[in-house]
NUKOL-648907 format. One record per residue (C-alpha): residue number from 1; residue in one letter; x, y, z. Coordinates in nm, 4 decimals. Example, Ala and Ser with C-alpha at 12.3 -4.5 7.8 and 13.67 -1.06 7.14 Angstrom:
! residues 2
1  A  1.2300  -0.4500  0.7800
2  S  1.3670  -0.1060  0.7140
END
This chain:
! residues 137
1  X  0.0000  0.0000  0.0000
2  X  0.1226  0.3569  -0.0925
3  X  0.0716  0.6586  0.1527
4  X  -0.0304  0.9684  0.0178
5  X  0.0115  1.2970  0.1919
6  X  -0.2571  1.6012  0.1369
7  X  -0.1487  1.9364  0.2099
8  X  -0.3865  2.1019  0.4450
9  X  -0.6419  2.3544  0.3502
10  X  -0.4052  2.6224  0.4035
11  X  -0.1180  2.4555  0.2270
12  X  -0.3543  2.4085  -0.0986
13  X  -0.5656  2.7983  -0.0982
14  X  -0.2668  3.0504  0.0367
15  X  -0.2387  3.1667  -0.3382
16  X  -0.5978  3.3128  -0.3026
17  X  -0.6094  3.3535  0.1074
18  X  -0.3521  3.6055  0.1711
19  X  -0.4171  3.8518  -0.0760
20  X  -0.8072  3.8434  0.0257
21  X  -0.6879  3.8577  0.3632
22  X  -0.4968  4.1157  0.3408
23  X  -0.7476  4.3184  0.1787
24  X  -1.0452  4.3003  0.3680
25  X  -0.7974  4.3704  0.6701
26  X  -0.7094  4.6831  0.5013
27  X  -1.0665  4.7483  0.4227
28  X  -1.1641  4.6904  0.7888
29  X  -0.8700  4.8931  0.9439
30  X  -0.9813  5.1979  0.7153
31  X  -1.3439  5.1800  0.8181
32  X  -1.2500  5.1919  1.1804
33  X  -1.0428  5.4558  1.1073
34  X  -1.2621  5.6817  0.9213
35  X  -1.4852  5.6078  1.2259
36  X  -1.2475  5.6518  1.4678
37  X  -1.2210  6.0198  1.3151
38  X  -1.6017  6.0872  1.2704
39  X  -1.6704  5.9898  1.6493
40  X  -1.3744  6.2161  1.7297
41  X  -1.5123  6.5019  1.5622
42  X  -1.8426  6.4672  1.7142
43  X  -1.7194  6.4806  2.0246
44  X  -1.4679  6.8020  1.9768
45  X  -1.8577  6.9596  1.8544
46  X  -2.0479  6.8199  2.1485
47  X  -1.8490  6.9305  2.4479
48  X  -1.7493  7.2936  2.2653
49  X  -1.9111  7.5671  2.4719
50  X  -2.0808  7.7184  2.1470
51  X  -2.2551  7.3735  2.1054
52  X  -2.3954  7.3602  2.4929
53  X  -2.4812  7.7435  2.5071
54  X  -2.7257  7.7221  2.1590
55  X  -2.8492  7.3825  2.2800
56  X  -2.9480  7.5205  2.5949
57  X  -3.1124  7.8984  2.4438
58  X  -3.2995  7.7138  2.2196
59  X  -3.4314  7.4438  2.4816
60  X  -3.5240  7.7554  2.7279
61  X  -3.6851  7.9565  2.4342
62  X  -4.0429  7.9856  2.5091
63  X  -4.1348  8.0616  2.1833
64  X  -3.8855  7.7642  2.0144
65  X  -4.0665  7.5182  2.2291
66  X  -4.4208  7.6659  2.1280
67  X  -4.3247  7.5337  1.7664
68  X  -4.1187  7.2368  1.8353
69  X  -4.2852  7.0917  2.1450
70  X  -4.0405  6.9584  2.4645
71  X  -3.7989  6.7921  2.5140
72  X  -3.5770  6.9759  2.2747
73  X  -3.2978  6.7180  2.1712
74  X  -2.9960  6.7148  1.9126
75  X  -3.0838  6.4733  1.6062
76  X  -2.8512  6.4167  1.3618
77  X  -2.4853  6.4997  1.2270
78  X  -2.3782  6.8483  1.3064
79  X  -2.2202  7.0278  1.0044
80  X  -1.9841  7.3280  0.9725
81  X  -1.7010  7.3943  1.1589
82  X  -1.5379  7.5309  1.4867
83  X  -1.1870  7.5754  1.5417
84  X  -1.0248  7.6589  1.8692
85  X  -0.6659  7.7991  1.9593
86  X  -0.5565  7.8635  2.2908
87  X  -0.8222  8.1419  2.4224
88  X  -0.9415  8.2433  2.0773
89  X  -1.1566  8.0511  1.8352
90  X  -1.4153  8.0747  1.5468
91  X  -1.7478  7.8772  1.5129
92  X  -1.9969  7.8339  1.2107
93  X  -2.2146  7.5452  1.2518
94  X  -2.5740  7.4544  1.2453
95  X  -2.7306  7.1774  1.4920
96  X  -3.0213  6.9894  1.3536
97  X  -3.2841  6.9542  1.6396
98  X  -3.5800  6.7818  1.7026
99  X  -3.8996  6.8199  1.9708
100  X  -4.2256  6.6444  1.9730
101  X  -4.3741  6.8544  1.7362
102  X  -4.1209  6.9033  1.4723
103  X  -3.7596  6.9380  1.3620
104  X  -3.5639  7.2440  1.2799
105  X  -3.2067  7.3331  1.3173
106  X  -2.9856  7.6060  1.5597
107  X  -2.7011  7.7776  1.3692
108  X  -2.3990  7.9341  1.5412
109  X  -2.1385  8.2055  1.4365
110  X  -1.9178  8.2847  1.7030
111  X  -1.5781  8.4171  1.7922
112  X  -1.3310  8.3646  2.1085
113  X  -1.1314  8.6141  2.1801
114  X  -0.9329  8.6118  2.5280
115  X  -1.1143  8.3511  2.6913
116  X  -1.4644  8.4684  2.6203
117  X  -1.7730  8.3837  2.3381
118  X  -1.9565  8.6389  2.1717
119  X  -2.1842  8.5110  1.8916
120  X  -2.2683  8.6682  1.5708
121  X  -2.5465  8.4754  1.4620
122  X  -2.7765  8.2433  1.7242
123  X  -3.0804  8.1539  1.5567
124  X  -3.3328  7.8113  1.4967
125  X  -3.4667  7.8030  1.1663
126  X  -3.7716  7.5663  1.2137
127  X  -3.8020  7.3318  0.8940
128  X  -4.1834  7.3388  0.8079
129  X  -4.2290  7.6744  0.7331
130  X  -3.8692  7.8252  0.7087
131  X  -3.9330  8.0580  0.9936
132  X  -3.6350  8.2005  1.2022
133  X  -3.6330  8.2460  1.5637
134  X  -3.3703  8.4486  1.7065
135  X  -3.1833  8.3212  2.0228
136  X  -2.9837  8.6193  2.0881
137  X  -3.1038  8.8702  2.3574
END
């Protein structure tokens, strides 16, 4: 009787395995990456004093909450910008928003200087009809 040795499954697909592999690591790695970097962003937005300070004007606006109904929540993917060096920045962004009785969305325009916020523009523009409700006093 002759023996006959089979390679194992390995041995017989590595011409095809690796470079798959490989790939779909590199496919994977870049997707956690790019994630990585969006939830990293999100955050620097979310805990930015420009972000709180609308988010709260427009959740104590008596005539926002009229419109949108309460609780007045974030909802959705902020977009714009904000950038922030030692005690001076600049922020242009809008929020998207939400309450029980519609949606709408806060923009910001603000700039640091020494320490301190002043905004330019503080406004929810509520999406149904367009209207603007200014949160600056």
């Amino acid at each position: 009787m002759e023996e006959t040795n089979q390679k194992s499954w390995f041995g017989r697909n590595w011409p095809w395995v690796l470079p798959v592999g490989g790939c779909l690591t590199l496919i994977v790695l870049a997707v956690m990456g790019i994630g990585t970097l969006f939830v990293g962003v999100s955050k620097m937005f979310t805990s930015s004093a420009p972000y709180e300070y609308a988010l709260s004007e427009a959740s104590n606006n008596a005539e926002v909450i009229a419109v949108l109904g309460e609780p007045i929540e974030s909802d959705g993917i902020i977009s714009g910008n904000i950038s922030l060096k030692n005690n001076d920045g600049e922020a242009d962004f809008s929020i998207p928003i939400k309450g029980l009785n519609g949606e709408g969305s806060i923009t910001v325009v603000g700039t640091k200087i020494g320490g301190e916020w002043t905004y330019k523009l503080l406004y929810v523009t509520i999406k149904e009809t367009q209207e603007q409700i200014n949160l600056l006093k």
